[in-house]
Biopython code that builds the backbone (N, CA, C, O; Angstrom):
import numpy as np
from Bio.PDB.StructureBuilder import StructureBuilder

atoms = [
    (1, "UNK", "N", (-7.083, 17.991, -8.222)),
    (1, "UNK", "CA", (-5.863, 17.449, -7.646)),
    (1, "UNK", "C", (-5.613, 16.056, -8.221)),
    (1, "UNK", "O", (-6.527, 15.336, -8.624)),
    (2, "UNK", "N", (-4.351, 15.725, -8.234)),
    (2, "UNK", "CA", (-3.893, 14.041, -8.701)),
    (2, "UNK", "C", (-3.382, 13.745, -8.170)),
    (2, "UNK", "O", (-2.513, 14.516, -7.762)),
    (3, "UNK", "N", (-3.403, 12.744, -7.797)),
    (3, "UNK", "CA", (-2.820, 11.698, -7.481)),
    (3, "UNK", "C", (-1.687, 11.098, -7.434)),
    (3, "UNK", "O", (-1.485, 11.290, -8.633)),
    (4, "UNK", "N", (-0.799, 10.560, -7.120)),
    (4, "UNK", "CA", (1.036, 10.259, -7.119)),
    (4, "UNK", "C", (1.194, 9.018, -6.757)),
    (4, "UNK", "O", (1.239, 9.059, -5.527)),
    (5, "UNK", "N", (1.290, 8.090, -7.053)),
    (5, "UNK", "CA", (1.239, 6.685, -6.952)),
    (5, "UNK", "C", (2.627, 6.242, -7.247)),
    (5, "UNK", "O", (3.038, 6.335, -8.403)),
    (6, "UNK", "N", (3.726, 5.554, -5.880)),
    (6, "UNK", "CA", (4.947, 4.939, -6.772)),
    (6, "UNK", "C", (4.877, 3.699, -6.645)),
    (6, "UNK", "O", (4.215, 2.940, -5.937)),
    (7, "UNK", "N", (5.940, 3.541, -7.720)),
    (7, "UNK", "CA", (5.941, 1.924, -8.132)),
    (7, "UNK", "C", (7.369, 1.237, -7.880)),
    (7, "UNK", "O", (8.366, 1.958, -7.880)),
    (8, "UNK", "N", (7.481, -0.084, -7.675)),
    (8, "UNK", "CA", (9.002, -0.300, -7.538)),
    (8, "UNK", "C", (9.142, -1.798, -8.816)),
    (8, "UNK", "O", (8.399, -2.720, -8.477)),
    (9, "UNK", "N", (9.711, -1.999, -9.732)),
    (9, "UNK", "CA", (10.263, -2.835, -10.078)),
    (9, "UNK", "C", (11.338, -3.888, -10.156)),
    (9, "UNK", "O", (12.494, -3.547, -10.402)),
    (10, "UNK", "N", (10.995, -5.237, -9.946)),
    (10, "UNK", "CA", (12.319, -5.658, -9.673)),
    (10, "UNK", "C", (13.482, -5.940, -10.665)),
    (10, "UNK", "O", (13.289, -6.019, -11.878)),
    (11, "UNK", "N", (14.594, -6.076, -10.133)),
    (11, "UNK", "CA", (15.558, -6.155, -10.772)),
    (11, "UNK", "C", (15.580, -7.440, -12.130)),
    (11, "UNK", "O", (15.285, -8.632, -12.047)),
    (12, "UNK", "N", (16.066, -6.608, -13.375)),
    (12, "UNK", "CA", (15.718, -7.352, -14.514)),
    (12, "UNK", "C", (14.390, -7.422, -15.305)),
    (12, "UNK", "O", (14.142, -8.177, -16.245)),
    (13, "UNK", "N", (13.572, -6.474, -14.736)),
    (13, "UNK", "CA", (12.387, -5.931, -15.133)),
    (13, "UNK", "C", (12.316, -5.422, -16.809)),
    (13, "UNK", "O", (13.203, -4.571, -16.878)),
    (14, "UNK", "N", (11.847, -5.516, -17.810)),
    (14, "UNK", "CA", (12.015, -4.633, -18.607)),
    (14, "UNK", "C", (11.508, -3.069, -18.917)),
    (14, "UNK", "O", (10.430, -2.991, -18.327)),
    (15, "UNK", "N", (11.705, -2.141, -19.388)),
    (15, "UNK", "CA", (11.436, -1.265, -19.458)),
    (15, "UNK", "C", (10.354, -1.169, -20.000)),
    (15, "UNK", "O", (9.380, -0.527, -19.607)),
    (16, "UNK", "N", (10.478, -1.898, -21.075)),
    (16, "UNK", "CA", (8.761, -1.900, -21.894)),
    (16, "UNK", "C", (7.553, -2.792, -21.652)),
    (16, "UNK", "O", (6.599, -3.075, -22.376)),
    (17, "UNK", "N", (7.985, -3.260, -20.033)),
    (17, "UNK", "CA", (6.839, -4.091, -18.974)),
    (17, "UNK", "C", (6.595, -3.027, -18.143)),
    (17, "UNK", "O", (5.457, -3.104, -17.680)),
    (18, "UNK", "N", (7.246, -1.998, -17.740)),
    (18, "UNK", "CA", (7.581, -1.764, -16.593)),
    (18, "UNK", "C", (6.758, -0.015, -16.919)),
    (18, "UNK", "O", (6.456, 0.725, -15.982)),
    (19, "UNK", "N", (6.538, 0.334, -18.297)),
    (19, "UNK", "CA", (5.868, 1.318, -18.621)),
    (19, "UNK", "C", (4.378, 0.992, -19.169)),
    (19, "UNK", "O", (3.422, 1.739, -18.961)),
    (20, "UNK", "N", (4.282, -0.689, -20.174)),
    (20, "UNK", "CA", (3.256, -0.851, -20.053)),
    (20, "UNK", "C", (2.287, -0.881, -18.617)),
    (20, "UNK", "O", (1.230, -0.258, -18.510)),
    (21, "UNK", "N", (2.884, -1.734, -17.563)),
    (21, "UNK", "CA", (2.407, -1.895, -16.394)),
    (21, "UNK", "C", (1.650, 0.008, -15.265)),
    (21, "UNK", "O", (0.658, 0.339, -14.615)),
    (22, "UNK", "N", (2.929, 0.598, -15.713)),
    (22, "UNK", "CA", (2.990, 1.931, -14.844)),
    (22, "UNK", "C", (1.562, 2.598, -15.676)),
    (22, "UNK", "O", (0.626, 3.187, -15.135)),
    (23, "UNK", "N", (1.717, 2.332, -16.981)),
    (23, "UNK", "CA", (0.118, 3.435, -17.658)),
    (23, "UNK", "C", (-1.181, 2.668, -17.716)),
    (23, "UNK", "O", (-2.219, 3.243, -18.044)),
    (24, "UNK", "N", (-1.144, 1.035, -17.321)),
    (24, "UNK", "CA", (-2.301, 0.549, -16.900)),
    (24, "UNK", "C", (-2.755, 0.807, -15.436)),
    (24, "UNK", "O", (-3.882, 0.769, -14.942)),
    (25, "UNK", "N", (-1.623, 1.061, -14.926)),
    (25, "UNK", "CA", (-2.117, 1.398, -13.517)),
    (25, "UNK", "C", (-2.699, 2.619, -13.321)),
    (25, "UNK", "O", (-3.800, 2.762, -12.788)),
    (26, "UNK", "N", (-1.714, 3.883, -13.903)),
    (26, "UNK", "CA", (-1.931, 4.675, -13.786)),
    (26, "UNK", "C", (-3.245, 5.204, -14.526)),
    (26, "UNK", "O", (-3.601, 6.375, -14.398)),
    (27, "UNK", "N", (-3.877, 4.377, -15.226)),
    (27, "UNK", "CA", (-5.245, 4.778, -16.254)),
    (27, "UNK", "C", (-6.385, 4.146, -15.799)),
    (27, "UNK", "O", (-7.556, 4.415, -16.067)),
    (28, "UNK", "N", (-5.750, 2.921, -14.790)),
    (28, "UNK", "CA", (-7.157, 2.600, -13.987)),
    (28, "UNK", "C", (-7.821, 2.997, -13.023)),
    (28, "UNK", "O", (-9.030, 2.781, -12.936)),
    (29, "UNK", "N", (-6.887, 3.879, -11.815)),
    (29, "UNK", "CA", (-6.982, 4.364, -10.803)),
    (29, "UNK", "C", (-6.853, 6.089, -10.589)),
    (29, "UNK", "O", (-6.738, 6.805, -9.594)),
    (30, "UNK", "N", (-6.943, 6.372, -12.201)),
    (30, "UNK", "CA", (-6.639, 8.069, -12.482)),
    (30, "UNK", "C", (-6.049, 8.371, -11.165)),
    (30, "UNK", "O", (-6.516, 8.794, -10.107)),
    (31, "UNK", "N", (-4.192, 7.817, -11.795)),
    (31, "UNK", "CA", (-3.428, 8.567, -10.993)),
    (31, "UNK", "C", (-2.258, 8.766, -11.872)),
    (31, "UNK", "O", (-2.275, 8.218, -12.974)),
    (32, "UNK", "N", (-0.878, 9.739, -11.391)),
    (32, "UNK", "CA", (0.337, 9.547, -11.832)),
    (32, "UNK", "C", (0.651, 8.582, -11.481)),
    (32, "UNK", "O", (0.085, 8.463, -10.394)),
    (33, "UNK", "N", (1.465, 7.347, -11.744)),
    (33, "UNK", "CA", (2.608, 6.345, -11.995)),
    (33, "UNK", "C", (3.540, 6.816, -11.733)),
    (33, "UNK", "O", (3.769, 7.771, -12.475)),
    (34, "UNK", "N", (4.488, 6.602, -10.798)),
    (34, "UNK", "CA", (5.799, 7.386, -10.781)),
    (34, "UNK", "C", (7.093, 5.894, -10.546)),
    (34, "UNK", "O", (6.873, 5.031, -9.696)),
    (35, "UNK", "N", (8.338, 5.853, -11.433)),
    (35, "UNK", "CA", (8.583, 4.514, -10.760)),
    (35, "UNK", "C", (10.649, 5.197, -11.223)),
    (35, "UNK", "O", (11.066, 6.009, -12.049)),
    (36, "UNK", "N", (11.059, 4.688, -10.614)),
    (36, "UNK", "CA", (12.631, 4.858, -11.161)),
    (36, "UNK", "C", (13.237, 3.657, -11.772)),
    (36, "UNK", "O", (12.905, 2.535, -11.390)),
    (37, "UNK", "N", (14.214, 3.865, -12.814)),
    (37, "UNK", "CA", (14.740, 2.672, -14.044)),
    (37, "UNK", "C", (16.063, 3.152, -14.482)),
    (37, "UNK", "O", (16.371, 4.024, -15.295)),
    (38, "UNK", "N", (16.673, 2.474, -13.842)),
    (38, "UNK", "CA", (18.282, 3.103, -13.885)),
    (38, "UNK", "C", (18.497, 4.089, -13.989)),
    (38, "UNK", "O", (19.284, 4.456, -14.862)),
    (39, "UNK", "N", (17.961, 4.864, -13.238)),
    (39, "UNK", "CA", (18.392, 6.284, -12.843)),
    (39, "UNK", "C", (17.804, 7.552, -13.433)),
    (39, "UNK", "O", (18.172, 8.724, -13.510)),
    (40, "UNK", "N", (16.646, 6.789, -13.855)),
    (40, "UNK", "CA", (16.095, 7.943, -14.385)),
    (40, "UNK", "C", (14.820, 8.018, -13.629)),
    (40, "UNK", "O", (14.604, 7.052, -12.898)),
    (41, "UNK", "N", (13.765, 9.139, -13.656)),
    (41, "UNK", "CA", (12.262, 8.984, -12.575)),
    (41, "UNK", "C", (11.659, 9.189, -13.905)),
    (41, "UNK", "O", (12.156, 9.931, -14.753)),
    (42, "UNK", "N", (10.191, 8.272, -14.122)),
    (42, "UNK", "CA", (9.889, 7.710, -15.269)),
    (42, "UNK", "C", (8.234, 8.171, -14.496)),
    (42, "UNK", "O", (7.820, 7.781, -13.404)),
    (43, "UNK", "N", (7.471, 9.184, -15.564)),
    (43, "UNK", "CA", (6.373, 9.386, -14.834)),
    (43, "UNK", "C", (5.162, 9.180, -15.960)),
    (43, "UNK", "O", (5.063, 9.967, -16.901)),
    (44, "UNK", "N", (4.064, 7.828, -15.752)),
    (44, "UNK", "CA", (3.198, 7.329, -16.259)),
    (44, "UNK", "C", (2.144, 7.910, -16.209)),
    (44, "UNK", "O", (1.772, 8.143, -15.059)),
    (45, "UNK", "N", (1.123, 8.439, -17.451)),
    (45, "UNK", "CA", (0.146, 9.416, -16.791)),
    (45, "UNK", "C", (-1.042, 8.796, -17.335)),
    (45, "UNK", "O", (-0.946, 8.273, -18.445)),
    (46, "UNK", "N", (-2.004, 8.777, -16.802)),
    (46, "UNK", "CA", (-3.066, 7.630, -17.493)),
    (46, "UNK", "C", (-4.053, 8.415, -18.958)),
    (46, "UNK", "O", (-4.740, 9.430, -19.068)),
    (47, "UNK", "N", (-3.615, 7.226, -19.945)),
    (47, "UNK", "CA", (-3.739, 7.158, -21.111)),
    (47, "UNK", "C", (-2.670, 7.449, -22.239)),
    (47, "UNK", "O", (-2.865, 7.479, -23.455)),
    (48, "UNK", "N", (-1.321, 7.688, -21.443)),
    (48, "UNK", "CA", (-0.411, 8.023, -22.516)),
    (48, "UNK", "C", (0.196, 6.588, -23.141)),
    (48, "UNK", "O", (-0.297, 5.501, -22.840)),
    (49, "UNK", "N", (1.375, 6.739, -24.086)),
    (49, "UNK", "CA", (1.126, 5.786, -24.594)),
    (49, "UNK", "C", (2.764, 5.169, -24.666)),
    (49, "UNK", "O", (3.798, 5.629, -25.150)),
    (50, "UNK", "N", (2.437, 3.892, -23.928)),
    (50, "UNK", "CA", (3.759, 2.869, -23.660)),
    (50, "UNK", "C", (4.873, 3.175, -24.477)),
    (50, "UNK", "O", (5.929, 3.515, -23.945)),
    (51, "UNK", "N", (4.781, 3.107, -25.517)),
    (51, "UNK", "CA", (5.994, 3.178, -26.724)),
    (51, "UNK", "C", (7.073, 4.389, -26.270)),
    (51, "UNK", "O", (8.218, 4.369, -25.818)),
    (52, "UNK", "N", (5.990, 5.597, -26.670)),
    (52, "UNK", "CA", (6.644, 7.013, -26.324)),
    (52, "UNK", "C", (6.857, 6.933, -25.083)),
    (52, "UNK", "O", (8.084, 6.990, -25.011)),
    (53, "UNK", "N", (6.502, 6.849, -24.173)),
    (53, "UNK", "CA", (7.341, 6.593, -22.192)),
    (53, "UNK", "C", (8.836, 5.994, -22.628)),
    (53, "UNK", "O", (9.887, 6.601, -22.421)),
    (54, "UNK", "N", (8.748, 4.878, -23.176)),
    (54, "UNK", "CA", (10.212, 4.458, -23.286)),
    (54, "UNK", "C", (10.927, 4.761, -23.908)),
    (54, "UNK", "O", (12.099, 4.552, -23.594)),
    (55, "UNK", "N", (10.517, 5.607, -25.474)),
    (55, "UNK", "CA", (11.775, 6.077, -25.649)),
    (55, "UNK", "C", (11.747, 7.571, -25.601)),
    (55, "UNK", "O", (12.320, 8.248, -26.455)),
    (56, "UNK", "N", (10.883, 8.234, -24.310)),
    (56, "UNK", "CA", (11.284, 9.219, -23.765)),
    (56, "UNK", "C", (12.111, 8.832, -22.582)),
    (56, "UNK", "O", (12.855, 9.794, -22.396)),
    (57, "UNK", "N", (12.390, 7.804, -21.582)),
    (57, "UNK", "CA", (13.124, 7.009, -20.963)),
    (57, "UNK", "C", (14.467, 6.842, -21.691)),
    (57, "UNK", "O", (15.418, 7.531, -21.323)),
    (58, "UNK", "N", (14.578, 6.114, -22.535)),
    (58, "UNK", "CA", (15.634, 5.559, -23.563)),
    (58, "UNK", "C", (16.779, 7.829, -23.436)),
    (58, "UNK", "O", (17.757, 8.258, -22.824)),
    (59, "UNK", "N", (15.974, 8.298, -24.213)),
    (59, "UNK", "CA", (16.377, 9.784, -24.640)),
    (59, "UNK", "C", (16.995, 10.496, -23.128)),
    (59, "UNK", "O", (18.108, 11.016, -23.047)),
    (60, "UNK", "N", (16.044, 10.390, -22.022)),
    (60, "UNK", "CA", (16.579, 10.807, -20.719)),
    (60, "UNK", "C", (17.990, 9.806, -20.198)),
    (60, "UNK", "O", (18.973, 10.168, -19.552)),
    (61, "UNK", "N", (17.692, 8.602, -20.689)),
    (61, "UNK", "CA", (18.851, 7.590, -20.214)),
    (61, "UNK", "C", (20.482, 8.129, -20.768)),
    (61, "UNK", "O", (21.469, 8.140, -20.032)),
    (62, "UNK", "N", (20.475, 8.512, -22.073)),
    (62, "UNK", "CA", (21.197, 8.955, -23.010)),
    (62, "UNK", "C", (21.535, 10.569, -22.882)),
    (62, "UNK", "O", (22.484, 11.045, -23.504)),
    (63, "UNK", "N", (21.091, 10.992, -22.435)),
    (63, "UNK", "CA", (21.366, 12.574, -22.176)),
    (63, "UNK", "C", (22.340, 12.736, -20.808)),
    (63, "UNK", "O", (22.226, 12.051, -19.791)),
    (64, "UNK", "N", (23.304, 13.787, -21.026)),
    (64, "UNK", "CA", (24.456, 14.336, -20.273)),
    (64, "UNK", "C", (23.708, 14.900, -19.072)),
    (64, "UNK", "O", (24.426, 15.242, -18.132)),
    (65, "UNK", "N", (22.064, 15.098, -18.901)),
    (65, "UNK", "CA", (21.526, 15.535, -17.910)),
    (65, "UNK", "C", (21.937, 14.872, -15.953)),
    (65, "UNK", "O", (22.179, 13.783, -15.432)),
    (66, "UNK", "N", (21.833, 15.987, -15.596)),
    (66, "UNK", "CA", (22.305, 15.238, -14.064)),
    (66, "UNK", "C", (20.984, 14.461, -13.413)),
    (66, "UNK", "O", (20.903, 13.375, -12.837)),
    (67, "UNK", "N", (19.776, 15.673, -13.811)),
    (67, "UNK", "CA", (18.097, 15.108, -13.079)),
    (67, "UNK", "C", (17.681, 14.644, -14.556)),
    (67, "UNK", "O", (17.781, 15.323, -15.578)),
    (68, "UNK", "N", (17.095, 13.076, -14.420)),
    (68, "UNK", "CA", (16.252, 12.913, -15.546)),
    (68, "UNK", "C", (15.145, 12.154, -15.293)),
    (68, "UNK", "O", (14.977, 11.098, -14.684)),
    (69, "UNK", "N", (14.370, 12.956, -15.926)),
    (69, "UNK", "CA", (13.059, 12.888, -16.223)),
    (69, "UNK", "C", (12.223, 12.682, -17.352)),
    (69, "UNK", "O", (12.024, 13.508, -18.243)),
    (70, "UNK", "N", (11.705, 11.449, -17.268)),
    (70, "UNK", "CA", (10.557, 10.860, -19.061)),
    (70, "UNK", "C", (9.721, 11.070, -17.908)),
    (70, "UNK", "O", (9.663, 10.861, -16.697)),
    (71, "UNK", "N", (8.783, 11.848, -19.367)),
    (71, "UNK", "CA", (7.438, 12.046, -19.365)),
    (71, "UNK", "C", (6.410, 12.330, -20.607)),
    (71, "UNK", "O", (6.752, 13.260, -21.337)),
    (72, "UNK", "N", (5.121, 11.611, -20.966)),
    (72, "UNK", "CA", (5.182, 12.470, -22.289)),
    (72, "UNK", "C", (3.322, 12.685, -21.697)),
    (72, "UNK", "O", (2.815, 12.086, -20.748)),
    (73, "UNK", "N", (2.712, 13.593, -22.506)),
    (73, "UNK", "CA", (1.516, 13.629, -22.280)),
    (73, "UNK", "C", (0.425, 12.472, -23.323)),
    (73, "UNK", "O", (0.653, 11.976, -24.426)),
    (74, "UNK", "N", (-0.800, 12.343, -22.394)),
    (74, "UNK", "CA", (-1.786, 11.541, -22.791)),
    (74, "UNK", "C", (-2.476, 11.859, -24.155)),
    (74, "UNK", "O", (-3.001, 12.959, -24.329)),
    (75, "UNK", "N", (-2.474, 10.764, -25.256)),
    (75, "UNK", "CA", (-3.147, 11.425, -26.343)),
    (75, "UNK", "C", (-4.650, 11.807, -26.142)),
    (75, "UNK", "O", (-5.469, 11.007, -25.692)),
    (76, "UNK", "N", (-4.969, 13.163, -26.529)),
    (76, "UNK", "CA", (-6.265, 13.754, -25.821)),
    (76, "UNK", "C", (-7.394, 13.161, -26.611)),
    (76, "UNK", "O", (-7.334, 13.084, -27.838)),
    (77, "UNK", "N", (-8.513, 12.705, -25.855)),
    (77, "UNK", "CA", (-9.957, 11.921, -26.113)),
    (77, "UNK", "C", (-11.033, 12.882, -26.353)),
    (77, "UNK", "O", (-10.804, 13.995, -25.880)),
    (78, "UNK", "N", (-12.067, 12.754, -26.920)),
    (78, "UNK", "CA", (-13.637, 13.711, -26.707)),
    (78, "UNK", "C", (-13.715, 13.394, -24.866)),
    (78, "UNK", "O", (-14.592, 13.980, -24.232)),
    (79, "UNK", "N", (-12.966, 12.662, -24.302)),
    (79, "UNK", "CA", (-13.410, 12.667, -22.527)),
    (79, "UNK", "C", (-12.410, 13.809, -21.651)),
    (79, "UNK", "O", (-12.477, 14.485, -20.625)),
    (80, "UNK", "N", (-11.416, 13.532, -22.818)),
    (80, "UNK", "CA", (-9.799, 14.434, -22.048)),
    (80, "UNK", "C", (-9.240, 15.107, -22.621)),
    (80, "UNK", "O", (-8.133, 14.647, -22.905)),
    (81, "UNK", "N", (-9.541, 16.652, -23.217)),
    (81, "UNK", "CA", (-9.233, 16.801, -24.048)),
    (81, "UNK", "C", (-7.546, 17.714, -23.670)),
    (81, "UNK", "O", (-6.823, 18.083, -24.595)),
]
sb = StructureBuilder()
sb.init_structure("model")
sb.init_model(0)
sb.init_chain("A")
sb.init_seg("    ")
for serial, (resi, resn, name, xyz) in enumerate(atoms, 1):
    if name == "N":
        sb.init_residue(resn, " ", resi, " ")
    sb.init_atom(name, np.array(xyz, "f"), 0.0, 1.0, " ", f" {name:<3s}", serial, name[0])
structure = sb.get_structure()
């Protein structure tokens, strides 16, 4: 089972604080990160990697979609595979 952890950021936050922050959390406390960023639900999974969150964020921000959702998976370790 995992874990679901949300997060709230304040206003004027950046995105690329706000995903670094969500996958340190989420990689210290092996949990999901879950946080919302202008309208999108942005889900941090511990060990994935900051860059790709945001511009899977950025891609959900930009899409005609009604529900959006960034997410990308953790690059796999000899621990996680």
């Amino acid at each position: 089972m995992v874990a679901q952890l949300n997060l709230q950021f304040f206003a004027g936050e950046s995105i690329e604080v706000a995903c670094c922050e969500a996958i340190r959390i989420a990689s210290t406390l092996n949990v999901v990160a879950t946080f919302d960023f202008n309208g999108v639900k942005v889900m941090a999974k511990p060990g994935a990697c900051p860059k790709a969150l945001e511009e899977a964020w950025l891609c959900e921000l930009r899409s005609g979609r009604t529900i959006k959702v960034a997410c990308v998976h953790p690059t796999p370790t000899k621990d996680h595979p």
